[in-house]
MDTraj code that builds the backbone (N, CA, C; nanometers):
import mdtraj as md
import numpy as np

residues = "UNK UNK UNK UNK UNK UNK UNK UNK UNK UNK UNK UNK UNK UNK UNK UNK UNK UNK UNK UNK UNK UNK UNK UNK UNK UNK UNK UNK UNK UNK UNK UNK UNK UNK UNK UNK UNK UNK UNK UNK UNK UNK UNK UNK UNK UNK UNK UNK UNK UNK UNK UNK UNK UNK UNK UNK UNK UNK UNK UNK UNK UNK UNK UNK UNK UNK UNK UNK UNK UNK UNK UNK UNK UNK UNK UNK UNK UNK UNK UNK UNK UNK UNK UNK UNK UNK UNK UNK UNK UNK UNK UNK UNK UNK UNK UNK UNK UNK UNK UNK UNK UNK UNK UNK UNK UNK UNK UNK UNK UNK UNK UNK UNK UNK UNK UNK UNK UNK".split()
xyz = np.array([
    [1.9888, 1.6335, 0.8112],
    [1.8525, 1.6649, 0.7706],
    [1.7653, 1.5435, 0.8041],
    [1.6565, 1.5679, 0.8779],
    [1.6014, 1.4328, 0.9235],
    [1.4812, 1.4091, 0.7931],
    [1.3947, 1.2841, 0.8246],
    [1.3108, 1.2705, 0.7137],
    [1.2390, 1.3283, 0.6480],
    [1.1195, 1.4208, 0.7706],
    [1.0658, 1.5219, 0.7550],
    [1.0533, 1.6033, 0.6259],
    [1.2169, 1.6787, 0.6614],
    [1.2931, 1.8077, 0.6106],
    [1.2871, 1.7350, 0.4632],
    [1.3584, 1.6305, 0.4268],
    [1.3688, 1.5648, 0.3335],
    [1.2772, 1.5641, 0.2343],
    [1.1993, 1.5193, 0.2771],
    [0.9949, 1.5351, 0.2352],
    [1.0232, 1.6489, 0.2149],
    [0.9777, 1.7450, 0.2841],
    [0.9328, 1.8846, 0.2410],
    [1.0240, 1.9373, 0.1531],
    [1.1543, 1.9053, 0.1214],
    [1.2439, 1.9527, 0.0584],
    [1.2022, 1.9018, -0.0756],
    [1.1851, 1.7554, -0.1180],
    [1.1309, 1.6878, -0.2796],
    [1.0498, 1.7262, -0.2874],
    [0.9008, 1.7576, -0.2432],
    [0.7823, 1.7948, -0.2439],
    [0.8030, 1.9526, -0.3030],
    [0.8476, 2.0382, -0.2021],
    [0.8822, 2.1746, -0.2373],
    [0.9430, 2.2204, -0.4134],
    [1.0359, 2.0955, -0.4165],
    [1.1388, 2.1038, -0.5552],
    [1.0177, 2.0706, -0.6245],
    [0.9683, 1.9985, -0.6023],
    [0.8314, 1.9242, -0.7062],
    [0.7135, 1.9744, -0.7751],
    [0.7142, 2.0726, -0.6201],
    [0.5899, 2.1683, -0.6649],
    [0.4261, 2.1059, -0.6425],
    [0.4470, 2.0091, -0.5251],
    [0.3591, 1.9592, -0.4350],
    [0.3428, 2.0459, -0.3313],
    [0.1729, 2.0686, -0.3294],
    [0.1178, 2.1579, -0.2487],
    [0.1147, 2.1070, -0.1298],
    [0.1212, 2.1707, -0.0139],
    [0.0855, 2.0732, 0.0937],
    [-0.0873, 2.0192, 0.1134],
    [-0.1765, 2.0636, 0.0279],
    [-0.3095, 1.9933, 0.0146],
    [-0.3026, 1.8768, -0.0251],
    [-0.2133, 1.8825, -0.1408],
    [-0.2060, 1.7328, -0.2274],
    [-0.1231, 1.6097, -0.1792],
    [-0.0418, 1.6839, -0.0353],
    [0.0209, 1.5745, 0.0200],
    [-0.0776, 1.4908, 0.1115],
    [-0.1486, 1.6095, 0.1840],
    [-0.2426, 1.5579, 0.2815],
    [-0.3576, 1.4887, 0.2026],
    [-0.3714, 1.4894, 0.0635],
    [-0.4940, 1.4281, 0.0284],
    [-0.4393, 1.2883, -0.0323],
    [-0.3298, 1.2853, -0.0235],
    [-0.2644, 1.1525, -0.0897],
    [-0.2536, 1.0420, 0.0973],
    [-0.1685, 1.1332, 0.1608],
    [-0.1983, 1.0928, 0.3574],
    [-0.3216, 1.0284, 0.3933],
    [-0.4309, 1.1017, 0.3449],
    [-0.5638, 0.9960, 0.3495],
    [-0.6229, 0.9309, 0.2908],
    [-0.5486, 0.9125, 0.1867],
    [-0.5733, 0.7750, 0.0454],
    [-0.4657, 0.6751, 0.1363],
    [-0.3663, 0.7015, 0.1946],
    [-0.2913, 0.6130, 0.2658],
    [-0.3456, 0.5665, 0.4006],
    [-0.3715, 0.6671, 0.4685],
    [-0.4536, 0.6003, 0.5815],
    [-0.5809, 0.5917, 0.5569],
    [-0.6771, 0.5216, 0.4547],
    [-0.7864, 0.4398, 0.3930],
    [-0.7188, 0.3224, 0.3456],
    [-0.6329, 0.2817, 0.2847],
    [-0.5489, 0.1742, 0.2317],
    [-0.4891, 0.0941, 0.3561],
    [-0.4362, 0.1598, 0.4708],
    [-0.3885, 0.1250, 0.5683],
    [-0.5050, 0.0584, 0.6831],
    [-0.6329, 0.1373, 0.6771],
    [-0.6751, 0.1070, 0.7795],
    [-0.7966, 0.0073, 0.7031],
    [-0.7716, -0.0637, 0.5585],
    [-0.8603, -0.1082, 0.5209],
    [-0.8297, -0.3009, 0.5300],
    [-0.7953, -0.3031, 0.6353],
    [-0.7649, -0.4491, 0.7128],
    [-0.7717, -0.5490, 0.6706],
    [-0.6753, -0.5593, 0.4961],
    [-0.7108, -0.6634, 0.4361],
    [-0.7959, -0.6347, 0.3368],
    [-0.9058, -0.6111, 0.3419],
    [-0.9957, -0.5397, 0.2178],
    [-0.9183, -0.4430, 0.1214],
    [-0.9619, -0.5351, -0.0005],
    [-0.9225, -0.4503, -0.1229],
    [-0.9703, -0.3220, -0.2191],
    [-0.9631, -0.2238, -0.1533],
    [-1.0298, -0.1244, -0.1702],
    [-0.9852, -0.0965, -0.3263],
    [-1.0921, -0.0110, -0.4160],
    [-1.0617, -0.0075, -0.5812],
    [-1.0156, 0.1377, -0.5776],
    [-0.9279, 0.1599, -0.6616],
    [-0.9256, 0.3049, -0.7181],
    [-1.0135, 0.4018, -0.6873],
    [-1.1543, 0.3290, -0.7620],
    [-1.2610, 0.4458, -0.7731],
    [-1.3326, 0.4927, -0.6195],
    [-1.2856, 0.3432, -0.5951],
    [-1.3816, 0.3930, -0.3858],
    [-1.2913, 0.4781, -0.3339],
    [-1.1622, 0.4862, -0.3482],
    [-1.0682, 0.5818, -0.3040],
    [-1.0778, 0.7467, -0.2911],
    [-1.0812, 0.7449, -0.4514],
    [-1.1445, 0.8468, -0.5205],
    [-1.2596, 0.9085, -0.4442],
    [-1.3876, 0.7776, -0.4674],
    [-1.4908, 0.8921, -0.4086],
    [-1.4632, 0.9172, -0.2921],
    [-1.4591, 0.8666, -0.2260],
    [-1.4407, 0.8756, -0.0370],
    [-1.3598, 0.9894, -0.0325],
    [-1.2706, 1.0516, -0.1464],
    [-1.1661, 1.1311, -0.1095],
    [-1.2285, 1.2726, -0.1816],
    [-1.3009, 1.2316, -0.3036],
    [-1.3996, 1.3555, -0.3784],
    [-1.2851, 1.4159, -0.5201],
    [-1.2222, 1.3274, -0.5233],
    [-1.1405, 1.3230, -0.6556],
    [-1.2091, 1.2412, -0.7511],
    [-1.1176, 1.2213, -0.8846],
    [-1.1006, 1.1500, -0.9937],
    [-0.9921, 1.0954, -0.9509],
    [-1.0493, 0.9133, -0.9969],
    [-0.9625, 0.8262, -0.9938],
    [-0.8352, 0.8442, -1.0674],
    [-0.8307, 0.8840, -1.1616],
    [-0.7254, 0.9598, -1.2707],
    [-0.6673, 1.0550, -1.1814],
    [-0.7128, 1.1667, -1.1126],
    [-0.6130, 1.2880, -1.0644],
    [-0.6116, 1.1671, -0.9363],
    [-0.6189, 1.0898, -0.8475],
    [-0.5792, 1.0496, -0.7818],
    [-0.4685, 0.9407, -0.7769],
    [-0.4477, 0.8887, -0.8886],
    [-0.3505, 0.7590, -0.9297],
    [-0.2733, 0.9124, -0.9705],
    [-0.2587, 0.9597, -1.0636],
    [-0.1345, 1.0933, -1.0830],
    [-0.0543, 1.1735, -0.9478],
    [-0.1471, 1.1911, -0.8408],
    [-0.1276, 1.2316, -0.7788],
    [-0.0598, 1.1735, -0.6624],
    [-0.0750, 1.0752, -0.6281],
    [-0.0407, 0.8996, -0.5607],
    [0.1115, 0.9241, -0.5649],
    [0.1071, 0.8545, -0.7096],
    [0.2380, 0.8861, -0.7806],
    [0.3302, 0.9649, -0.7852],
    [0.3018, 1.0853, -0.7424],
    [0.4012, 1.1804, -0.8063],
    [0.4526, 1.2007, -0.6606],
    [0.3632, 1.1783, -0.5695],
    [0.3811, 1.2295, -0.4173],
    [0.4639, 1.0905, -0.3304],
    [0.4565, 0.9662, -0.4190],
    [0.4651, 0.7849, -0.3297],
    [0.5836, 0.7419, -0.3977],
    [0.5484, 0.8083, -0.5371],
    [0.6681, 0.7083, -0.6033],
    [0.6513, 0.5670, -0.6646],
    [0.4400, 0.5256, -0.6217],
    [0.4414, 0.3913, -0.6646],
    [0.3212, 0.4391, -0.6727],
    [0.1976, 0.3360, -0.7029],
    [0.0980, 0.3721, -0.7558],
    [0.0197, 0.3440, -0.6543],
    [-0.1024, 0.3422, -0.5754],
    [-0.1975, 0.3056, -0.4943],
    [-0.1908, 0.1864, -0.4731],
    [-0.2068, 0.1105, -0.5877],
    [-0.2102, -0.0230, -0.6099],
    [-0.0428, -0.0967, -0.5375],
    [0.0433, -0.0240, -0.6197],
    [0.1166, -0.1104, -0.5535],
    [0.1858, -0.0629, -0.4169],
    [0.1193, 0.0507, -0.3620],
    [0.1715, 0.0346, -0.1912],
    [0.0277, -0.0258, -0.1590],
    [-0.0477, -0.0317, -0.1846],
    [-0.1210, -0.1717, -0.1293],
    [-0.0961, -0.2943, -0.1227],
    [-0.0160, -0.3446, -0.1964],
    [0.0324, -0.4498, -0.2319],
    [0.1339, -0.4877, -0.1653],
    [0.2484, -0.3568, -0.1338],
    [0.3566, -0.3856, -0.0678],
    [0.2836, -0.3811, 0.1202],
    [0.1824, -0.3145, 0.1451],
    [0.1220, -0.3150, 0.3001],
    [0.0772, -0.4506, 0.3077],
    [0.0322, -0.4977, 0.1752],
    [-0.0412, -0.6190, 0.2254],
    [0.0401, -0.7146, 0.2497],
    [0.1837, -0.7553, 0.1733],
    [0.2759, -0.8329, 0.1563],
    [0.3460, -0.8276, 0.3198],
    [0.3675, -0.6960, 0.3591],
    [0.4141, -0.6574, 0.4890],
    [0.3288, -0.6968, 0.5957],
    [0.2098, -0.6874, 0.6049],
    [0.1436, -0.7791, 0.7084],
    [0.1255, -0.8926, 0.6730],
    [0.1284, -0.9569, 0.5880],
    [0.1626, -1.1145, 0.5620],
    [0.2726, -1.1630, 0.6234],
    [0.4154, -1.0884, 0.6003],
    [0.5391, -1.1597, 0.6574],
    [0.5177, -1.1083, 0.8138],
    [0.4517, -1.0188, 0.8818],
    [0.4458, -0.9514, 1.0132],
    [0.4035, -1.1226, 1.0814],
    [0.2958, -1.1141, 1.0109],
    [0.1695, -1.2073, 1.0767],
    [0.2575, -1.3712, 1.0743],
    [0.3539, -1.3938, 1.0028],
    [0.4348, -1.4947, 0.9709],
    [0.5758, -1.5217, 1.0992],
    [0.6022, -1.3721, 1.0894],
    [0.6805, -1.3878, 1.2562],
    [0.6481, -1.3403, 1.3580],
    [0.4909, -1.3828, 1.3472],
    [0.4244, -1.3863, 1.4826],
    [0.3439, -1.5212, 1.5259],
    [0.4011, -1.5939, 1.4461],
    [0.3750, -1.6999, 1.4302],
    [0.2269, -1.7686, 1.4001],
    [0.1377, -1.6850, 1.3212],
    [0.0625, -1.7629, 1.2703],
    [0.0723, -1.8280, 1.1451],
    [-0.0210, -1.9481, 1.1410],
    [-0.0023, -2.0388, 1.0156],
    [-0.0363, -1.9396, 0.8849],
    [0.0158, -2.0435, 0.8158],
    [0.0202, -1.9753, 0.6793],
    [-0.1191, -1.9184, 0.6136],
    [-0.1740, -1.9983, 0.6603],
    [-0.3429, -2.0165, 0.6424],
    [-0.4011, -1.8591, 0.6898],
    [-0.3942, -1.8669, 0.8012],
    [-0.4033, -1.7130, 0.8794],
    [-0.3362, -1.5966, 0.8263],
    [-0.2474, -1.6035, 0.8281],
    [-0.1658, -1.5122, 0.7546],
    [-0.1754, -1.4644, 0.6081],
    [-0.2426, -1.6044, 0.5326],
    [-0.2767, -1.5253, 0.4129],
    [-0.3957, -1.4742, 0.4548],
    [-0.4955, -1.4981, 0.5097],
    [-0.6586, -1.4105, 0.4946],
    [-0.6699, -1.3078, 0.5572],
    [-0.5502, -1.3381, 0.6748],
    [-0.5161, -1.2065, 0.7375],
    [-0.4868, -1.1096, 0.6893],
    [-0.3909, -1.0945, 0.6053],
    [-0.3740, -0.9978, 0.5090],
    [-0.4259, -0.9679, 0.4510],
    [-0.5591, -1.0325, 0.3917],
    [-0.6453, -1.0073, 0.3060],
    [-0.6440, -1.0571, 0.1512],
    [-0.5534, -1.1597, 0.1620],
    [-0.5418, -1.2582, 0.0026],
    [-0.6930, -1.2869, 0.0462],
    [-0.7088, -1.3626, -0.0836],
    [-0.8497, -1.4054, -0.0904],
    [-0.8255, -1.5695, -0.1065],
    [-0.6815, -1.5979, -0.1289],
    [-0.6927, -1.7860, -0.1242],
    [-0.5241, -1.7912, -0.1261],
    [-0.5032, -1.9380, -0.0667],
    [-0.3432, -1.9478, -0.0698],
    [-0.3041, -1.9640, -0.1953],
    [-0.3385, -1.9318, -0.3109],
    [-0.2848, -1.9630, -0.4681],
    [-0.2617, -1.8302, -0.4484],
    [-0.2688, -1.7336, -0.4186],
    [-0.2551, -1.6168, -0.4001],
    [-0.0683, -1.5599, -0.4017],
    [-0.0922, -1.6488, -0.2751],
    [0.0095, -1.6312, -0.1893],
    [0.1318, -1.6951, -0.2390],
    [0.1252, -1.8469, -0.3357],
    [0.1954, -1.9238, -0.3505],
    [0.2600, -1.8930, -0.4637],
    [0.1525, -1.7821, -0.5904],
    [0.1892, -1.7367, -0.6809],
    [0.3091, -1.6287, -0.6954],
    [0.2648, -1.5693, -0.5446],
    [0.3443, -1.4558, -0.5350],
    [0.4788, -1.4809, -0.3741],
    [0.4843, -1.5710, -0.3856],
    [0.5301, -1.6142, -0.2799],
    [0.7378, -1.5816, -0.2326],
    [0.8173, -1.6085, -0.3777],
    [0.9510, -1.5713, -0.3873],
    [0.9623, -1.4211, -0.3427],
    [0.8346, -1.3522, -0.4361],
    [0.8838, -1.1930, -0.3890],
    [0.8390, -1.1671, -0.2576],
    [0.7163, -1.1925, -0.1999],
    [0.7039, -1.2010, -0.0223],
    [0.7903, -1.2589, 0.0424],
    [0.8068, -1.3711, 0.0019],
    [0.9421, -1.3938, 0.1714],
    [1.0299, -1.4120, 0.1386],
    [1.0604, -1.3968, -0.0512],
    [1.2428, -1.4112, -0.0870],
    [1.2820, -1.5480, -0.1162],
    [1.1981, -1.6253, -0.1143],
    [1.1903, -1.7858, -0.1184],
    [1.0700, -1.8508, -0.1834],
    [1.0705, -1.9538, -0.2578],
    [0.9569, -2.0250, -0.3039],
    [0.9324, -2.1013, -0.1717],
    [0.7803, -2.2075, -0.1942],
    [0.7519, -2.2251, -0.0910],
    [0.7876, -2.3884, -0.1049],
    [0.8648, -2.4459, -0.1879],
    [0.9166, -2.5256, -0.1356],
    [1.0824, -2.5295, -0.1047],
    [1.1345, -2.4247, -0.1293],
    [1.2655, -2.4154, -0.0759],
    [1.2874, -2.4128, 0.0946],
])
top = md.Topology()
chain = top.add_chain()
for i, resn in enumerate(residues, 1):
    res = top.add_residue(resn, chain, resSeq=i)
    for name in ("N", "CA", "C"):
        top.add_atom(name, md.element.get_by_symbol(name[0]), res)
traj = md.Trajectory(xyz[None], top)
């Protein structure tokens, strides 16, 4: 059974419409294509013509994590991308869209698995 099938198979058991998948698909590609910028709940929402509430429920039930934190995990993921592509650290955090390297340093063991002075 490839991934697809898989999907449609939890979704189906779930009782996820295929509207609510596709409206969660473009809360993801807004999050995705928001290049670093930290987009809020509620801008999500409107841009999408939901409630921030039916949209964090809905996120969820369809992601498995909340808006917030697959933003968090995209952003973390182009941080380490941008890291073995060899830009400085510097770059790489604003690149991603931290807003300062305390950012980065705070959260730094769970991004690359290491503190940053190990």
């Amino acid at each position: 059974m490839d991934m697809d099938m898989a999907k449609q198979a939890v979704t189906a058991k779930a009782g996820i419409a295929d509207r609510q998948i596709a409206l969660v698909r473009r809360a993801c590609a807004m999050i995705d294509e928001s290049e670093g910028e930290r987009l809020t709940l509620a801008e999500i929402a409107g841009a999408l013509d939901v409630s921030p509430w039916h949209l964090q429920r809905l996120f969820k039930r369809v992601m498995g994590v909340s808006p917030r934190d697959y933003s968090d995990a995209r952003r973390s993921a182009a941080f380490r991308q941008q890291l073995k592509q060899g830009e400085s650290i510097a770059q790489a955090t604003y690149g991603a869209g931290y807003g300062s390297s305390s950012r980065v340093y705070e959260r730094a063991e769970r991004l690359l698995g290491m503190t940053p002075a190990s």
